[in-house]
Structures are given as C-alpha cells and as structure tokens.
Backbone as numpy.savetxt, mean C-alpha at the origin, in Angstrom:
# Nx Ny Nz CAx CAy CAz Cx Cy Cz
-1.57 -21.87 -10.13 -1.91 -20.94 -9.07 -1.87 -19.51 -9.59
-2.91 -18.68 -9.55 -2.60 -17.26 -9.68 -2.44 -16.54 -8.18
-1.54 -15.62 -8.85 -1.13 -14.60 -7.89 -1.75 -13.81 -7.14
-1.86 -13.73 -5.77 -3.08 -12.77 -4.88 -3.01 -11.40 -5.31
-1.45 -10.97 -5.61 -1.60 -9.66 -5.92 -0.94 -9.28 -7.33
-1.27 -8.28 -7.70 -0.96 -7.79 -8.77 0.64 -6.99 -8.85
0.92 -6.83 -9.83 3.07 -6.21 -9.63 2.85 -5.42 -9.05
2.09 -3.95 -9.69 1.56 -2.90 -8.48 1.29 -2.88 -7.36
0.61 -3.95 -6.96 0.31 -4.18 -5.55 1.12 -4.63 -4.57
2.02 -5.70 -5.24 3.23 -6.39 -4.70 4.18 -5.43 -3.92
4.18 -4.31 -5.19 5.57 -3.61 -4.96 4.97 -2.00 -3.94
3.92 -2.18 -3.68 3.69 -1.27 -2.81 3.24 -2.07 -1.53
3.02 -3.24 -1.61 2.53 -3.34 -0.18 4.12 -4.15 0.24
5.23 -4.39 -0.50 6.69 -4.34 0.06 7.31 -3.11 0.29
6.99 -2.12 -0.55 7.31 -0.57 -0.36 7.07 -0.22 0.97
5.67 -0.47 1.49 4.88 -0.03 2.65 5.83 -1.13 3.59
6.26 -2.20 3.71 6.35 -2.96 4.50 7.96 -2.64 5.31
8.67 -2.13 4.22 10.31 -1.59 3.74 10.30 -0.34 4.97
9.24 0.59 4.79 8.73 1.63 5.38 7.50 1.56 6.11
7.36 0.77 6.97 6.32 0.78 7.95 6.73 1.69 9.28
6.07 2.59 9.49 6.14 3.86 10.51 6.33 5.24 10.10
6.52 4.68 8.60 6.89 6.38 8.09 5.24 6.84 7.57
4.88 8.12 7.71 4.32 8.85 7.03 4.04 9.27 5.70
3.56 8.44 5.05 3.93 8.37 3.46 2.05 8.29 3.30
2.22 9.35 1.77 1.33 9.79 1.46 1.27 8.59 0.24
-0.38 8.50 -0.46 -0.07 7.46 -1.84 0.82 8.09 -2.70
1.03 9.84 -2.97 1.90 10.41 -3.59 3.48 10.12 -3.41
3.40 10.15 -2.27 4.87 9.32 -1.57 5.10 8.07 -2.60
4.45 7.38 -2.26 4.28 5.38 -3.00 4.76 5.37 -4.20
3.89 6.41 -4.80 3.74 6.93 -6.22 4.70 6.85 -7.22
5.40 8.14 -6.29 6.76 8.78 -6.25 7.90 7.67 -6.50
8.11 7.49 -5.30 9.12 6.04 -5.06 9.17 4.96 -5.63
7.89 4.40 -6.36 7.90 2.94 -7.27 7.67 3.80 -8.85
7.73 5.26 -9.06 7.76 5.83 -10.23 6.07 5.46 -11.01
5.47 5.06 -10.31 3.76 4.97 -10.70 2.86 6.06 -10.91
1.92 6.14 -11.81 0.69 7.28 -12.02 0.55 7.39 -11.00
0.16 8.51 -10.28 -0.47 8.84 -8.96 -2.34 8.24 -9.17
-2.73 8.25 -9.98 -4.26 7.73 -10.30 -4.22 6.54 -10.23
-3.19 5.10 -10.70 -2.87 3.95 -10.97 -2.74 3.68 -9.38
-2.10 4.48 -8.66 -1.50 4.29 -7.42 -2.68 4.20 -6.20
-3.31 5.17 -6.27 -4.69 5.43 -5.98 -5.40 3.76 -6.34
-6.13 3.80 -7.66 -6.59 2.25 -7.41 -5.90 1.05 -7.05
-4.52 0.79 -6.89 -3.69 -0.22 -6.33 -4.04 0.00 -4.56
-3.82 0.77 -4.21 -4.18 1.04 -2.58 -5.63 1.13 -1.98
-6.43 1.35 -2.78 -7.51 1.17 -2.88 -8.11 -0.37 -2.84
-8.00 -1.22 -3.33 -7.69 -2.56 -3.27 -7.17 -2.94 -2.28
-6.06 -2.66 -1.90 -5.10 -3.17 -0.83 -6.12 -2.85 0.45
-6.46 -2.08 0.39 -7.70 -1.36 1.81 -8.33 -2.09 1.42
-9.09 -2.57 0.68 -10.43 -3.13 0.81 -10.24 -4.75 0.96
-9.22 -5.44 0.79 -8.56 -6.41 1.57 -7.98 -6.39 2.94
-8.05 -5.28 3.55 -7.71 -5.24 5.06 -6.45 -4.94 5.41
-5.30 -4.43 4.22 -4.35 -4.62 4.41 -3.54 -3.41 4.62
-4.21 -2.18 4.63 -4.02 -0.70 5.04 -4.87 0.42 5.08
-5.13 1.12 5.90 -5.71 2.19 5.87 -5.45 3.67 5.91
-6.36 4.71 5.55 -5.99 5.55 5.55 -6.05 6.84 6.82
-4.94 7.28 7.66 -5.29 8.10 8.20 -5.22 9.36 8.35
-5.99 10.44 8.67 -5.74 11.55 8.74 -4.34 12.10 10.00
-3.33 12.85 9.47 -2.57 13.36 10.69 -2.82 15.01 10.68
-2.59 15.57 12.02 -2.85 16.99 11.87 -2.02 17.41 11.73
-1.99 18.80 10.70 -1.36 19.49 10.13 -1.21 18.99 8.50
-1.16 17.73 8.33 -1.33 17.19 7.09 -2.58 17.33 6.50
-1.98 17.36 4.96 -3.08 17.78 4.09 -3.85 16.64 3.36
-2.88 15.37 3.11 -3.26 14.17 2.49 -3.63 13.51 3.67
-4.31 12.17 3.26 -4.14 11.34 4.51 -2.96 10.43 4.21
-2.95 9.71 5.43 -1.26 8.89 5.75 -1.89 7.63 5.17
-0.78 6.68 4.45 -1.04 5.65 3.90 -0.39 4.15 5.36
-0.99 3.65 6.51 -0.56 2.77 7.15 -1.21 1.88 7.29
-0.22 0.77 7.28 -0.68 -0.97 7.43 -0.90 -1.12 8.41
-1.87 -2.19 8.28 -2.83 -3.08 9.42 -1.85 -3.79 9.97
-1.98 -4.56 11.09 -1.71 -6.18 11.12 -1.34 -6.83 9.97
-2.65 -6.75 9.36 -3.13 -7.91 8.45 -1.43 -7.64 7.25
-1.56 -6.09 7.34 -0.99 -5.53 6.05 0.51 -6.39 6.36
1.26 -5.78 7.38 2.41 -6.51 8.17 2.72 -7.79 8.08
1.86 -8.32 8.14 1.97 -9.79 8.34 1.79 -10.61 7.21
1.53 -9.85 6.08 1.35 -10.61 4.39 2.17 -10.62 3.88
2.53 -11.87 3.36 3.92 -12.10 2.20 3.37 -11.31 0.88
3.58 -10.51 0.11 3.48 -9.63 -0.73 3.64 -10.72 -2.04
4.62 -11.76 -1.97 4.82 -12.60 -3.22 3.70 -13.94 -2.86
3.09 -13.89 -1.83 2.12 -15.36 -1.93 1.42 -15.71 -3.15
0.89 -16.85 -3.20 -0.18 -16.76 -3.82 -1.52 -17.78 -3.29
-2.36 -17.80 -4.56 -3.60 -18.16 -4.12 -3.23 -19.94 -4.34
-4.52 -20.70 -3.27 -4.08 -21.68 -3.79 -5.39 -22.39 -4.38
C-alpha cells in the first residue's frame, strides 16, 4: 500500500487538525513544523486541490487564512491508499 500523503503533508494536515479554528497563515505552518515557506506552499497546495483546505481571505489580514474543509477534518492524516 502506498501512502495518500506525503510526511509534509501528514504533518500539516495534523498541524491544521491540532489547530483547527485558529488563524494560521501557510507562514504560520511553516514556522511551526520548521519547513521552507516555498516547500510549504506546494504541500498545501496539494492538500487544496484534494478538497482538504482552503484558502481564505480575513479583513485586516494581509495573507490569506489557511482552513479545513469537512473533508480536511474528517481525514486520518496517517491513512493510506488501498
């Protein structure tokens, strides 16, 4: 079986899951799992295009906010494929 997600991915979409409601920028993510901010960027990037977070704008903020879907919530981060 290979793995649905990648370590990067794992450990941010448990990061995100650890912290679901907070306001966290991908710089935030970044930050906190000690990742390239560019590396971090295409890991979340991915993760969105699987359904599993999006990005929103808040006002007064300059980045957009990094928050999970449903989908995002509700995924075991260690699954895999079968």
């Amino acid at each position: 079986m290979a793995a649905m997600f990648s370590d990067k991915a794992r450990a941010a979409l448990e990061y995100l899951q650890a912290h679901n409601g907070e306001d966290l920028t991908s710089q935030d993510i970044a930050a906190a799992l000690d990742i390239e901010n560019r590396s971090m960027t295409g890991t979340l990037n991915g993760l969105q295009r699987k359904g599993l977070l999006e990005r929103v704008e808040v006002e007064g903020q300059k980045d957009k906010v990094i928050k999970l879907t449903v989908a995002g919530m509700n995924t075991d981060p260690a699954a895999e494929k079968e």
